[in-house]
FIFIDREN-822648 format. One line per 3 residues: number of its first residue (from 1); their letters; for each residue x, y, z of N, C-alpha, C. Coordinates in nm, 2 decimals. Layout:
<recs>
NUM> A> X,Y,Z,X,Y,Z,X,Y,Z; ...
</recs>
This chain:
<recs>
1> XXX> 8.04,16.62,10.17,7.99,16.66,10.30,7.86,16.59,10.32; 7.85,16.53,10.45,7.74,16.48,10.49,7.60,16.57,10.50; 7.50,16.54,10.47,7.38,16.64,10.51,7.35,16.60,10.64
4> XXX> 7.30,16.72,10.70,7.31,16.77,10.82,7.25,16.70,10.87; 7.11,16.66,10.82,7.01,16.57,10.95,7.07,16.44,10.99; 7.18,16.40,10.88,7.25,16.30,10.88,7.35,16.29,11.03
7> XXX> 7.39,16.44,11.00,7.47,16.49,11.11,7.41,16.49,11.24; 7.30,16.55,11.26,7.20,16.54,11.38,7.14,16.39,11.45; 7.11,16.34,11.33,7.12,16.19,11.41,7.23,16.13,11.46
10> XXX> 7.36,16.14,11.40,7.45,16.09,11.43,7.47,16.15,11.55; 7.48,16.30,11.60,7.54,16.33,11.71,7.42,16.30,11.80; 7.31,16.28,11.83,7.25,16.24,11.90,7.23,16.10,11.98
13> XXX> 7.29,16.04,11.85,7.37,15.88,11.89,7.48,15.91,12.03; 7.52,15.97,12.04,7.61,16.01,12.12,7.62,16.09,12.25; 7.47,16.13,12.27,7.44,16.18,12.38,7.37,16.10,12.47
16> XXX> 7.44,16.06,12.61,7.37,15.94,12.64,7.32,15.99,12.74; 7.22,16.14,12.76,7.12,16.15,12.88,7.00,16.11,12.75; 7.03,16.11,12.62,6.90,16.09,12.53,6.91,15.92,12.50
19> XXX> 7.02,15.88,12.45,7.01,15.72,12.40,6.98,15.68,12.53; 7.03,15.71,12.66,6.99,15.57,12.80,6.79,15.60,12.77; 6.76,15.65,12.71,6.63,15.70,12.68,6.54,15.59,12.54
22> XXX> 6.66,15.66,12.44,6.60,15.59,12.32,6.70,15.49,12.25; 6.78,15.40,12.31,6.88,15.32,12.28,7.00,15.43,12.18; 7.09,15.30,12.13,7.22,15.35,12.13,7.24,15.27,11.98
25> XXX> 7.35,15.31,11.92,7.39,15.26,11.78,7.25,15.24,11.68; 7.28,15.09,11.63,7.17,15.09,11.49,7.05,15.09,11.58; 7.01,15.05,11.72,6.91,15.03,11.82,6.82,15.15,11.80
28> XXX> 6.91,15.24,11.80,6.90,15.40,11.82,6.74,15.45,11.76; 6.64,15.46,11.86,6.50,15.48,11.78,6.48,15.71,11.77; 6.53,15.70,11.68,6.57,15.83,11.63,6.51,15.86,11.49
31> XXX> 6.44,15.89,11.43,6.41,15.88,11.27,6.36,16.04,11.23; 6.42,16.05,11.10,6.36,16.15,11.05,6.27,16.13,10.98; 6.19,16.21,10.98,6.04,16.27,10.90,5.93,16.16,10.96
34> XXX> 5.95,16.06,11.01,5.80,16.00,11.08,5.83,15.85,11.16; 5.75,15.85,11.22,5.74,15.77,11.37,5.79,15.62,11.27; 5.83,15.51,11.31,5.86,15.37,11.17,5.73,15.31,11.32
37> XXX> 5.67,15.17,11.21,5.52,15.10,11.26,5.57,15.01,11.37; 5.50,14.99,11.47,5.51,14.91,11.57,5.65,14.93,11.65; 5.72,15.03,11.64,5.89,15.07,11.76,5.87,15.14,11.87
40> XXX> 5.95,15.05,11.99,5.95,15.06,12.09,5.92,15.23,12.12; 5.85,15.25,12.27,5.87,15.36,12.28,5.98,15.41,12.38; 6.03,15.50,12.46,6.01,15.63,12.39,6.12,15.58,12.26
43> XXX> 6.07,15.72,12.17,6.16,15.75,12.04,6.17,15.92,12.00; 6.25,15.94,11.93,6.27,16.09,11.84,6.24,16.07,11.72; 6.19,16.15,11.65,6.13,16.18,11.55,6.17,16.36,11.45
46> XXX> 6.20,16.34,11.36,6.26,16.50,11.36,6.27,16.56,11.26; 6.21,16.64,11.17,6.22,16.69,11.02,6.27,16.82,11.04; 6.36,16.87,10.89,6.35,17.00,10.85,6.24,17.04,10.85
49> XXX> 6.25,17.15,10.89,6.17,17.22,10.86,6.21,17.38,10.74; 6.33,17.38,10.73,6.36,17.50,10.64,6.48,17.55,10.72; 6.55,17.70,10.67,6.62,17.77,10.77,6.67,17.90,10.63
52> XXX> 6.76,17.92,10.65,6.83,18.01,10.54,6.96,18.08,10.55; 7.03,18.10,10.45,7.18,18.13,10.48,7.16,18.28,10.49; 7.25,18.35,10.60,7.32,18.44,10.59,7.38,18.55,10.50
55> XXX> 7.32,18.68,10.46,7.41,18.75,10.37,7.44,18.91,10.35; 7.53,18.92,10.33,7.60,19.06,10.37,7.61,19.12,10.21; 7.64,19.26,10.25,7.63,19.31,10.12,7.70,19.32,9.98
58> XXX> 7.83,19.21,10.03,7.91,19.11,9.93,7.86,18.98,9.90; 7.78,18.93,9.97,7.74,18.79,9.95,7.73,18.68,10.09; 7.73,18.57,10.06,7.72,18.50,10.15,7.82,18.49,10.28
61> XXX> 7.73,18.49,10.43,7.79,18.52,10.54,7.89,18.40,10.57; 7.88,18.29,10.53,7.94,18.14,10.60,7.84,18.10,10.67; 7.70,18.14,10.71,7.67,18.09,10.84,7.52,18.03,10.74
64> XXX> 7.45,17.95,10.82,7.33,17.83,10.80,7.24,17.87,10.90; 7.11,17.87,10.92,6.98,17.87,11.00,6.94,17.72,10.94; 6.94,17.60,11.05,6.88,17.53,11.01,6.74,17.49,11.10
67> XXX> 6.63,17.46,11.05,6.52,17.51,11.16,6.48,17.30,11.13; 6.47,17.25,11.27,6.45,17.18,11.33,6.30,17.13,11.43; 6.23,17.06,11.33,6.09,17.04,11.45,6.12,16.93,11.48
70> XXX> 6.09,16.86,11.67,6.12,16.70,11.71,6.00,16.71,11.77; 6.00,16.56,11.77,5.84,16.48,11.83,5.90,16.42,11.88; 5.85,16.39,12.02,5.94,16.29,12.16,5.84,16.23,12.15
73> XXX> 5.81,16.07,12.10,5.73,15.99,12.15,5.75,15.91,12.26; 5.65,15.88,12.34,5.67,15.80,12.46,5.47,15.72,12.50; 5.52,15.59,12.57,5.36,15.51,12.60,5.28,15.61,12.67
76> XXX> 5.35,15.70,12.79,5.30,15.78,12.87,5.31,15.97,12.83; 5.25,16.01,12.94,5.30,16.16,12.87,5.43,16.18,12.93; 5.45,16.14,13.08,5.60,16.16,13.15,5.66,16.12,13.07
79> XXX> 5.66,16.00,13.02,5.81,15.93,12.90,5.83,16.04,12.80; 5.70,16.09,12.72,5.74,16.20,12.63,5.87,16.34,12.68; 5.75,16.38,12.81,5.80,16.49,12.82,5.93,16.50,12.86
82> XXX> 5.99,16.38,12.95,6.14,16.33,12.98,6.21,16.31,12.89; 6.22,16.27,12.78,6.25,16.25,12.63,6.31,16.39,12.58; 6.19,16.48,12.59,6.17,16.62,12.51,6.27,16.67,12.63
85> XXX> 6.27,16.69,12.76,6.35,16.79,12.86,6.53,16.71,12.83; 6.55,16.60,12.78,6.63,16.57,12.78,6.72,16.59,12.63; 6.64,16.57,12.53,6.68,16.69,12.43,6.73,16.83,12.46
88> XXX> 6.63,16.89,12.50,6.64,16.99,12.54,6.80,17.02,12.59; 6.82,16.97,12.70,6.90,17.02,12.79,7.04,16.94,12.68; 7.04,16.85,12.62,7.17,16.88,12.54,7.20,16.95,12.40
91> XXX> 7.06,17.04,12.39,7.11,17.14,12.24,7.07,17.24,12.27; 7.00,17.34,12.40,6.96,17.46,12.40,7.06,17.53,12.44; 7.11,17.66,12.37,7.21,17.74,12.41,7.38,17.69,12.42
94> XXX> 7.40,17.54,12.34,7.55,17.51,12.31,7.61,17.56,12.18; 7.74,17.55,12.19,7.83,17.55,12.11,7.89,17.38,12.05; 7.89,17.35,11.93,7.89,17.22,11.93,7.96,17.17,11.78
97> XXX> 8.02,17.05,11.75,8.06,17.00,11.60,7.96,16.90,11.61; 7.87,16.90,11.54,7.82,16.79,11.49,7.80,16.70,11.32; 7.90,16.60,11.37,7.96,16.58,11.22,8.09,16.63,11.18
100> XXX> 8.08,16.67,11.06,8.17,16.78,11.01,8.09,16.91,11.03; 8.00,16.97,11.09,7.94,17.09,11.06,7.94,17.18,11.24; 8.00,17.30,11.19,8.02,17.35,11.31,7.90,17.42,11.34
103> XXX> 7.87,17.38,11.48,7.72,17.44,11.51,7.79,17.60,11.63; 7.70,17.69,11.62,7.77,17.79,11.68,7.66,17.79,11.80; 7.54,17.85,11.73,7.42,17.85,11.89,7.30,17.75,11.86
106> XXX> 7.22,17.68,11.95,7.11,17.59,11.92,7.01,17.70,12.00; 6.90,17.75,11.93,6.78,17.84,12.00,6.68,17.73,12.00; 6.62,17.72,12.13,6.49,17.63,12.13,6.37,17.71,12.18
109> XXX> 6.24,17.68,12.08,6.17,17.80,12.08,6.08,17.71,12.25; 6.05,17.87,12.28,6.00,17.84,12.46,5.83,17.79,12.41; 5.84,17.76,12.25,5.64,17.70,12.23,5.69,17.56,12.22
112> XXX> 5.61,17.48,12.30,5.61,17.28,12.35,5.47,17.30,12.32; 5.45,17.25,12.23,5.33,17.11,12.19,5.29,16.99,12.24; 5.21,16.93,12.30,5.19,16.81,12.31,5.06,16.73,12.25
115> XXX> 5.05,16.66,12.28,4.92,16.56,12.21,5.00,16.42,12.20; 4.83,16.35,12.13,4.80,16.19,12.14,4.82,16.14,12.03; 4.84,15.99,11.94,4.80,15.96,11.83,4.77,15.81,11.94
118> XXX> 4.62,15.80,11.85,4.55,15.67,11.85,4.61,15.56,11.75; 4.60,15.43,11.80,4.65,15.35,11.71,4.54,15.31,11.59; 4.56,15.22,11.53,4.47,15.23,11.40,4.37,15.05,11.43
121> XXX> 4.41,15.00,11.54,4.34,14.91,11.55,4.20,14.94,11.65; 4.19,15.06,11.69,4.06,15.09,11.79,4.06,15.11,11.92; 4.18,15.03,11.99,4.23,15.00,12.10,4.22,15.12,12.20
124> XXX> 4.23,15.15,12.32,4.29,15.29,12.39,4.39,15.29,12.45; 4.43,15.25,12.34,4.61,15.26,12.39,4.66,15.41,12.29; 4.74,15.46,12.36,4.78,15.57,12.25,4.96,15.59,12.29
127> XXX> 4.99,15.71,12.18,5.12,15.74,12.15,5.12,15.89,12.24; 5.19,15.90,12.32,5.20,16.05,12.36,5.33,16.14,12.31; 5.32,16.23,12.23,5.45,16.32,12.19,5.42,16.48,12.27
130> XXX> 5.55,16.52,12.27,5.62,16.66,12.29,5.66,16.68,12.16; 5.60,16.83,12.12,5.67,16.87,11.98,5.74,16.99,12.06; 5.86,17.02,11.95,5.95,17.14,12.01,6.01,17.18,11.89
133> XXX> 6.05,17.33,11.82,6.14,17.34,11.73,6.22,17.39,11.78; 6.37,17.36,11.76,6.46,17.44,11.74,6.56,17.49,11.60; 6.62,17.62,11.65,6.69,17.72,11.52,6.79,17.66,11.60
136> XXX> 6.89,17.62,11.45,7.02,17.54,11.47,7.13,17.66,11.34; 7.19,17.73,11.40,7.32,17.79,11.38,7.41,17.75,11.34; 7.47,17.73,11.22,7.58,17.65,11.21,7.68,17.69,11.06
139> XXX> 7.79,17.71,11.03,7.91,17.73,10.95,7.81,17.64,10.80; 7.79,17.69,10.70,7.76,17.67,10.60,7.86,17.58,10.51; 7.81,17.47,10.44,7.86,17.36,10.39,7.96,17.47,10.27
142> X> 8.12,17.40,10.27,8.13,17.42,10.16,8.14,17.36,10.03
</recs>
């Protein structure tokens, strides 16, 4: 079985209100756990954050909490935030297969983050992100 974030990049590859955004196939500026040096913007960005299985008084429910933080980078803040509302709108409140892994509900929490990162040469040029978490529901690996 594939691991999930494996899964989440991959189905994201395939949503094209986000790739006409952040490109498409290996192009695809999507990364987990941290921004890569010098790539184009906008991009996604996206770590575990944790989650926890389901359990009943026999044992395990079948079901997964997988908890999801993303950083929409973009040159501007609009690029970010368009990034971030376009996420948005293709995982909040679906039912979905991503992968092999059945996702049942996507909750996106109503707290958005934003802020700057400065580059490292002095310049004032900066990076603008939208942070957002979402709880990802999903059929537990067997």
């Amino acid at each position: 079985m594939a691991d999930f974030a494996d899964e989440f990049i991959a189905w994201v590859k395939t949503q094209s209100t986000v790739t006409s955004l952040i490109g498409s196939g290996t192009a695809c500026r999507c990364y987990p756990d941290q921004l890569k040096q010098n790539v184009s913007l906008p991009a996604l960005v996206f770590y575990e954050a944790g989650g926890d299985t389901e359990q009943t008084l026999t044992g395990a429910a079948g079901m997964c909490r997988t908890v999801f933080h993303t950083y929409c980078y973009g040159a501007t803040r609009t690029a970010a935030n368009n990034l971030d509302e376009q996420l948005r709108l293709v995982l909040e409140g679906k039912t979905m297969t991503m992968g092999s892994t059945f996702v049942t509900e996507v909750y996106c929490s109503a707290y958005r983050d934003t802020g700057t990162d400065g580059t490292d040469d002095a310049s004032d040029i900066y990076r603008y992100w939208t942070h957002r978490v979402y709880d990802i529901w999903h059929v537990e690996a067997t």
